[in-house]
VEXTI-875582 format. One record per residue (C-alpha): x, z, y; residue in one letter; chain; residue number from 1. Coordinates in steps of 0.25 Angstrom, whole numbers, plus 5000, padded with zeros to 4 digits. Each point is the difference from the previous one (the first is absolute). Example, Ala and Ser with C-alpha at 12.3 -4.5 7.8 and 13.67 -1.06 7.14 Angstrom:
2
     xx     zz     yy   resn   chain   resi
   5049   5031   4982      a       A      1
   5006   4998   5014      s       A      2
***
This chain:
180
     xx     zz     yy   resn   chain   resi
   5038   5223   5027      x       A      1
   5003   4992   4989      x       A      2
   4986   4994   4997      x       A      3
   5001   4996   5014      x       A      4
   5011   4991   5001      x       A      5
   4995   4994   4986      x       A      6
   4987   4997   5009      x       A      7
   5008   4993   5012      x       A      8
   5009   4993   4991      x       A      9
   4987   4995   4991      x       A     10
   4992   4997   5012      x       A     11
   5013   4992   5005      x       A     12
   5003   4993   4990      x       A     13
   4986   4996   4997      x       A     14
   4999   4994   5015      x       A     15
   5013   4990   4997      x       A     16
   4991   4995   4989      x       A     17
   4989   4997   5005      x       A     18
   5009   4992   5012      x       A     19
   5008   4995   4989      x       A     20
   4987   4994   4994      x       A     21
   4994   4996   5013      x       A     22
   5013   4994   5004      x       A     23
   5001   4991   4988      x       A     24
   4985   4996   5000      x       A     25
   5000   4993   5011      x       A     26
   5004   4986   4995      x       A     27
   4987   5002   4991      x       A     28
   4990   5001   5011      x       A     29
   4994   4988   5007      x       A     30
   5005   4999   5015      x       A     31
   4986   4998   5008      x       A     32
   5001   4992   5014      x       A     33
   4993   4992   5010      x       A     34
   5013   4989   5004      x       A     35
   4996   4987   5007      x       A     36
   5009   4989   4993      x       A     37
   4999   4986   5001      x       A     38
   4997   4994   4986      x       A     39
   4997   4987   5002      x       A     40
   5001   4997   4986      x       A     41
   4986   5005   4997      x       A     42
   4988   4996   5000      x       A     43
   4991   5002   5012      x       A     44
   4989   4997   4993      x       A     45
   4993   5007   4989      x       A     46
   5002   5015   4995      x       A     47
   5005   5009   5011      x       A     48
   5011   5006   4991      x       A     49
   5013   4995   4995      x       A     50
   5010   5004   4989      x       A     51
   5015   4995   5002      x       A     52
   5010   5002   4991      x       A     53
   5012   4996   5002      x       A     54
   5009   4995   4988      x       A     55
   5007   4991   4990      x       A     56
   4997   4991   4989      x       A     57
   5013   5006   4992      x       A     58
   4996   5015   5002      x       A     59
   4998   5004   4987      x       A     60
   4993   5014   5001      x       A     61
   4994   5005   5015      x       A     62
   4995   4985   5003      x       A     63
   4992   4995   4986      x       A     64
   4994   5016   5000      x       A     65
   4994   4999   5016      x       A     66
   4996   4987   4997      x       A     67
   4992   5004   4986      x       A     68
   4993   5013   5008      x       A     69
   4997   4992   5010      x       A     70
   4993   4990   4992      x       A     71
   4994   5011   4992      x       A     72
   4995   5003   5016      x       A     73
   4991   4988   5000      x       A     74
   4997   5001   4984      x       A     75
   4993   5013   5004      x       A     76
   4992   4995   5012      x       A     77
   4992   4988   4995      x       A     78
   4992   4996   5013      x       A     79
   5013   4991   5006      x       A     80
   4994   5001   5014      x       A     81
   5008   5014   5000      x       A     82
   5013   4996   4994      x       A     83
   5010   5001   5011      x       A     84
   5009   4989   5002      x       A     85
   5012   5003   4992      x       A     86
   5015   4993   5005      x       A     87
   5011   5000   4991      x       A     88
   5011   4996   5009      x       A     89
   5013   4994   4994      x       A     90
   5014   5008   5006      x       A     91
   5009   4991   4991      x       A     92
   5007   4992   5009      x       A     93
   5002   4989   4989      x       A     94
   4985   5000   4997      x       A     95
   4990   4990   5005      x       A     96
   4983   5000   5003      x       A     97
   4998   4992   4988      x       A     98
   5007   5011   4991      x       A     99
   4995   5011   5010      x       A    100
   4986   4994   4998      x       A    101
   5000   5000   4985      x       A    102
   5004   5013   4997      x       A    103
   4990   5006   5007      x       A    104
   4992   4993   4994      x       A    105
   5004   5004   4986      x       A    106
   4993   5014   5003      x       A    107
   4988   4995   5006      x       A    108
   4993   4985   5006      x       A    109
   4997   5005   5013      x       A    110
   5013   5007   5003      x       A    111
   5009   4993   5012      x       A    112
   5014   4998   4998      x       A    113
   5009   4996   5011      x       A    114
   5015   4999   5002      x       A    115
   5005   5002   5014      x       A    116
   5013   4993   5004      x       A    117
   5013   5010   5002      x       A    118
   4999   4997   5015      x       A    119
   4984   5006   5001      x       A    120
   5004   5009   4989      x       A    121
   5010   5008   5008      x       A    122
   4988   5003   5011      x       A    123
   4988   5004   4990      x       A    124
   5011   5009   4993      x       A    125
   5003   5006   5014      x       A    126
   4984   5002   5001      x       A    127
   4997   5005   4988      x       A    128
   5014   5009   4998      x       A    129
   5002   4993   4987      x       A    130
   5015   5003   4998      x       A    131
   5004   4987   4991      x       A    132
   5012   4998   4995      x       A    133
   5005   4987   4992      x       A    134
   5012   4994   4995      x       A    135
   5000   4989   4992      x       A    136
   4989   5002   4990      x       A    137
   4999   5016   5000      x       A    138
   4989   5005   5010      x       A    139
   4997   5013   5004      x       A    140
   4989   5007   5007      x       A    141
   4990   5011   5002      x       A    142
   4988   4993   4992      x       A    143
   4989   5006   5011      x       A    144
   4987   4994   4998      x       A    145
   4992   4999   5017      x       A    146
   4987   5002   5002      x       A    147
   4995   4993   5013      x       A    148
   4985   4999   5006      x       A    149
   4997   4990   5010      x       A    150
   4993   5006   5013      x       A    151
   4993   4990   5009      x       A    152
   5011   4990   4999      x       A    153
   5014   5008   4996      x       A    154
   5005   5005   4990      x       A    155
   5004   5015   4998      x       A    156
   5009   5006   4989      x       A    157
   4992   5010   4995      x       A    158
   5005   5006   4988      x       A    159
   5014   4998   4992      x       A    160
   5003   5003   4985      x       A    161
   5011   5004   4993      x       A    162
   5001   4994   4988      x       A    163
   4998   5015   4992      x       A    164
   4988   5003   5008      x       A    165
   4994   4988   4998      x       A    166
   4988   5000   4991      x       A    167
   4986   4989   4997      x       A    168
   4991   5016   5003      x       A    169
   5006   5002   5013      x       A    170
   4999   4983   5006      x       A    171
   4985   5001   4994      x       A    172
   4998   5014   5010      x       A    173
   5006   4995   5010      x       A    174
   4994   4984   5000      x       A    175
   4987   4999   4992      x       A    176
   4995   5016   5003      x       A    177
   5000   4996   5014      x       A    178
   4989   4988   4996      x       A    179
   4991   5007   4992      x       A    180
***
């Protein structure tokens, strides 16, 4: 009787585990959908995918490091033609496109910067479930990278990462394996 009730409470306590395990891996996993959004800020011509991070030119940790992977994105695929437009989009309200513009470039010469005014900023933060937060000069937001693919002539939200489940091994699975 007593190796039983060892058993149940092993078996038990093994089962909260692994929902404790599963519970807190969540926010590693990339969330996979098929949204229509209106992304009028892209490109509509060239590559059929599009990487948008949203961010600021202050951030001194989640912003510099997505940036730096996705540059190290287009260092490991050299034919250009597969490189997917990649939009760095500036959420500090006292920002402009020129500043926007430069640090994007800072990480790579094709990469767009862009600051969208508060007024628009408020809508594509309301599309994109961006969650940001400023006063004054601190900022603070999610730090999700979106992967969009443009079918026919939209453009669909395809992909979301988190800032801990993104990686340079997993963009090249998912863009440049596709092309081969």
């Amino acid at each position: 009787m007593l190796n039983k009730n060892k058993y149940k409470v092993s078996i038990g306590f093994t089962l909260w585990l692994l929902l404790i395990i599963f519970i807190f891996s969540i926010p590693f996993i990339p969330l996979t959908l098929d949204k229509k959004l209106d992304a009028s800020f892209l490109d509509q011509e060239g590559n059929e995918n599009a990487l948008i991070f949203f961010g600021f030119r202050g951030c001194s940790d989640v912003c510099p490091m997505t940036l730096s992977k996705l540059r190290q994105l287009f260092d490991s695929q050299k034919n250009p033609s597969l490189w997917p437009q990649v939009v760095f989009v500036d959420i500090d309200a006292n920002s402009t496109s020129a500043q926007a513009s430069s640090f994007a470039k800072q990480f790579h010469a094709s990469f767009i910067g862009l600051h969208i005014p508060t007024e628009e900023l408020t809508e594509v933060s309301n599309k994109f479930g961006l969650n940001i937060k400023q006063e004054g000069n601190q900022i603070s937001h999610l730090g999700k990278t979106y992967l969009l693919r443009r079918k026919v002539n939209d453009w669909r939200l395809v992909k979301i990462y988190n800032p801990n489940s993104f990686s340079v091994e997993t963009l090249q699975r998912e863009l440049f394996a596709l092309n081969h």
